[in-house]
N, C-alpha and C positions, 0 to 999 in steps of 0.2 A: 504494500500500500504506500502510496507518495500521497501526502500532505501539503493540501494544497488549501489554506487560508480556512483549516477548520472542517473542510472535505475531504472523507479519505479514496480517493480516487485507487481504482486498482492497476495495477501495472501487470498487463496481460499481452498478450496475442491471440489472434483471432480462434487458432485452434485451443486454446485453455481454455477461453470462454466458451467456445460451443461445448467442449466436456463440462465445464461448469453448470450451465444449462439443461444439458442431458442428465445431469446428475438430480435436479430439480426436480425435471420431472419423473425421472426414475424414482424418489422419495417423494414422488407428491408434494413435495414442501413449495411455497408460494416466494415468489421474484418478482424485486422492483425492480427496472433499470432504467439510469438516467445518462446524459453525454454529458459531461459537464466541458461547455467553451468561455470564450472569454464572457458572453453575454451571459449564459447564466449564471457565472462568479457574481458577475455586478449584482446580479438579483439580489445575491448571498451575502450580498452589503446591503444595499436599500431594503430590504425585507428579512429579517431575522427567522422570520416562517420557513420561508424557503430552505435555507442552512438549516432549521431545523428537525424537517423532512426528509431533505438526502440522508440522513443519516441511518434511514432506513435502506435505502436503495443499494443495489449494485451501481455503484460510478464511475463509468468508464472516462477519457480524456479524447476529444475532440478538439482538432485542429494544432496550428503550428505555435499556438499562443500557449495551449497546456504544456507543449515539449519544452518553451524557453521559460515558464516557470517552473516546469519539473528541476530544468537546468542550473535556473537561479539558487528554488530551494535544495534541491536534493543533493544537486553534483552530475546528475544523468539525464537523459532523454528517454520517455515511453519505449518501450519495444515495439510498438505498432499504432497509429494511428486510428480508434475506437469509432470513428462516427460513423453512426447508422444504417448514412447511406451507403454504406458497402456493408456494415456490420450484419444487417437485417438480409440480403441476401445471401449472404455466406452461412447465416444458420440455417435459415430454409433450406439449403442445398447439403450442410454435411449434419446436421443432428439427424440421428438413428432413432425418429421417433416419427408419426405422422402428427400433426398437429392442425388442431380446430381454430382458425383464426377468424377475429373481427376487428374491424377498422376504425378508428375513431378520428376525425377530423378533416381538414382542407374544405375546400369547396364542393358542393353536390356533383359536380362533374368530374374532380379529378378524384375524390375520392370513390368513387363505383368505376371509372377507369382501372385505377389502382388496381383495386380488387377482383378486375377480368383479366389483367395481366398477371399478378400474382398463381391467380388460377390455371392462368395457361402455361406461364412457367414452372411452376412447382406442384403438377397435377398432383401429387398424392400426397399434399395439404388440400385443406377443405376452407373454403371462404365461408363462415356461417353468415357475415351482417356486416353492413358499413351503414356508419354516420357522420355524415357532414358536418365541421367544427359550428356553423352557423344558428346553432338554435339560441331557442330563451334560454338563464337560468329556471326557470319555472319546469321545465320538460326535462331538465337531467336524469332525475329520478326515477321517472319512465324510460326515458333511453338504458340507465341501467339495470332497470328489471329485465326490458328485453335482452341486454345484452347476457345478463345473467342466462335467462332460459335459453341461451341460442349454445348453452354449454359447452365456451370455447377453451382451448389451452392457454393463449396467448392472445392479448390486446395489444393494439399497436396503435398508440396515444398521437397524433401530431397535431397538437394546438399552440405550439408555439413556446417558451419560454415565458412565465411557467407557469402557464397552464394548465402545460400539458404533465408537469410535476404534483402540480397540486393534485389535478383529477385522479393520478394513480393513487398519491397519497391516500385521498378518501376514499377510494370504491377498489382497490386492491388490497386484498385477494377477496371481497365478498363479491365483487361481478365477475372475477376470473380470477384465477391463482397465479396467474404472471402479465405484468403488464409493464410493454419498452414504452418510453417516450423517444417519437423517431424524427419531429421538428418536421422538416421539408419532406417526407421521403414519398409521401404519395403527387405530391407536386412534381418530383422527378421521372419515379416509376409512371405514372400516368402520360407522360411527354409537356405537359403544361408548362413545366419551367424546363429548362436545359443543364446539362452538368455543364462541367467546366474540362475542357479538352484531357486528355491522360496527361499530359508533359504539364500542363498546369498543376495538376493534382500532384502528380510526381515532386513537382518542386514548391507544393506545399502554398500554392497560389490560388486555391478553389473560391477564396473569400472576396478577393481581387475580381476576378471574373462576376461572382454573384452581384458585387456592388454594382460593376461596369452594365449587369444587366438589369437591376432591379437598383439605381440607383435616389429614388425617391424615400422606396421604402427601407433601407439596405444601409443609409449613406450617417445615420446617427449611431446604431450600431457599430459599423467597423472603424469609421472616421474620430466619432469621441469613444465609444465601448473601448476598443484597443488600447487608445493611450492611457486611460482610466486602469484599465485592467494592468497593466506591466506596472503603472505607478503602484499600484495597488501592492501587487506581486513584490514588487522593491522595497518599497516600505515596510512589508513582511519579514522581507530574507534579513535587512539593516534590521529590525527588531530580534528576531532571533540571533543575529549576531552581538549583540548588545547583553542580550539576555545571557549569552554563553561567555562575555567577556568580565560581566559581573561575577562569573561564579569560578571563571578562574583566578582572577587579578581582584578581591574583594576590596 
């Protein structure tokens, strides 16, 4: 686990994590899991909730802002880059389990997209339900009874940061014993938004491309998020270096 401002993020690769996972469901036992990137750190400052939540979760480390905190604080870098949108198809494809899935979030269209692509890629999962992130708070609670009787394995949260944290928080494991929060990923799978080329991603540049395309909504985020987030991060590693200087040098 790396220690990141009070979240204990896990330090994995993608094969750990799907044994991790299989092991779940092999014990029946019930999984939160969340990405944490530079913008839900922020959360984890402006809302004391939110930090107080992950704590329950599986927390994996998305993007190239979690490696240079890992770097700051720890000394190292992730072993593999956790986000979603690769993470979420790499279970479906290697966990030794069939699994009952429902959707939760995006837009009416990309979210039932989603859900005819997932089914045609990974026929021997089962799409039981999708729901569009667009309702009242007044209907949750009907959406969760449905989702409950549609007796799935896995929910797959994307309402955004955090949302899509909180929702697990509340209704996991009583509407489903394992619920990801997966932010963008039916936006992608569906074709609605575009990923960012492989050589982008390769070099760690997927954020840069998102801005350049979704620049309106995109551009508070990575433009103030980032430098917020590193100061943040900085501010942390000079604190615990202080903290470790007292206890030598008293």
């Amino acid at each position: 686990m790396v220690d990141i401002g009070g979240v204990s993020v896990l330090s994995s690769d993608i094969e750990e994590f799907v044994a991790r996972f299989d092991a779940s469901m092999a014990a029946q036992q019930p999984m939160k899991v969340a990405f944490l990137n530079a913008n839900l750190f922020n959360f984890t400052r402006s809302d004391p909730f939110v930090l107080h939540i992950l704590r329950e979760f599986t927390v994996l480390n998305d993007g190239v802002g979690l490696n240079l905190a890992s770097a700051i604080l720890k000394g190292a870098v992730f072993p593999a880059n956790m986000n979603g949108t690769d993470l979420i198809p790499a279970v479906l494809s290697m966990t030794t389990h069939r699994l009952r899935i429902f959707l939760v979030g995006s837009r009416p269209s990309s979210v039932q997209r989603a859900s005819e692509v997932i089914a045609a890629m990974w026929p021997r999962h089962t799409i039981v339900g999708c729901q569009d992130g667009y309702y009242e708070q007044a209907e949750e609670d009907e959406i969760v009874e449905r989702i409950k009787s549609s007796n799935p394995d896995l929910v797959l949260v994307g309402l955004g940061n955090p949302r899509q944290e909180v929702w697990i928080a509340k209704h996991i494991p009583y509407a489903c014993p394992r619920g990801f929060a997966v932010g963008g990923l039916f936006d992608f799978v569906s074709g609605a938004v575009p990923r960012a080329p492989a050589v982008l991603r390769a070099l760690s540049l997927e954020w840069l491309f998102r801005l350049l395309y979704e620049p309106l909504r995109l551009w508070r985020r990575y433009l103030l998020g980032i430098p917020v987030f590193i100061a943040r991060v900085t501010g942390e590693a000079l604190g615990r270096a202080t903290r470790w200087g007292k206890r030598i040098w008293p």
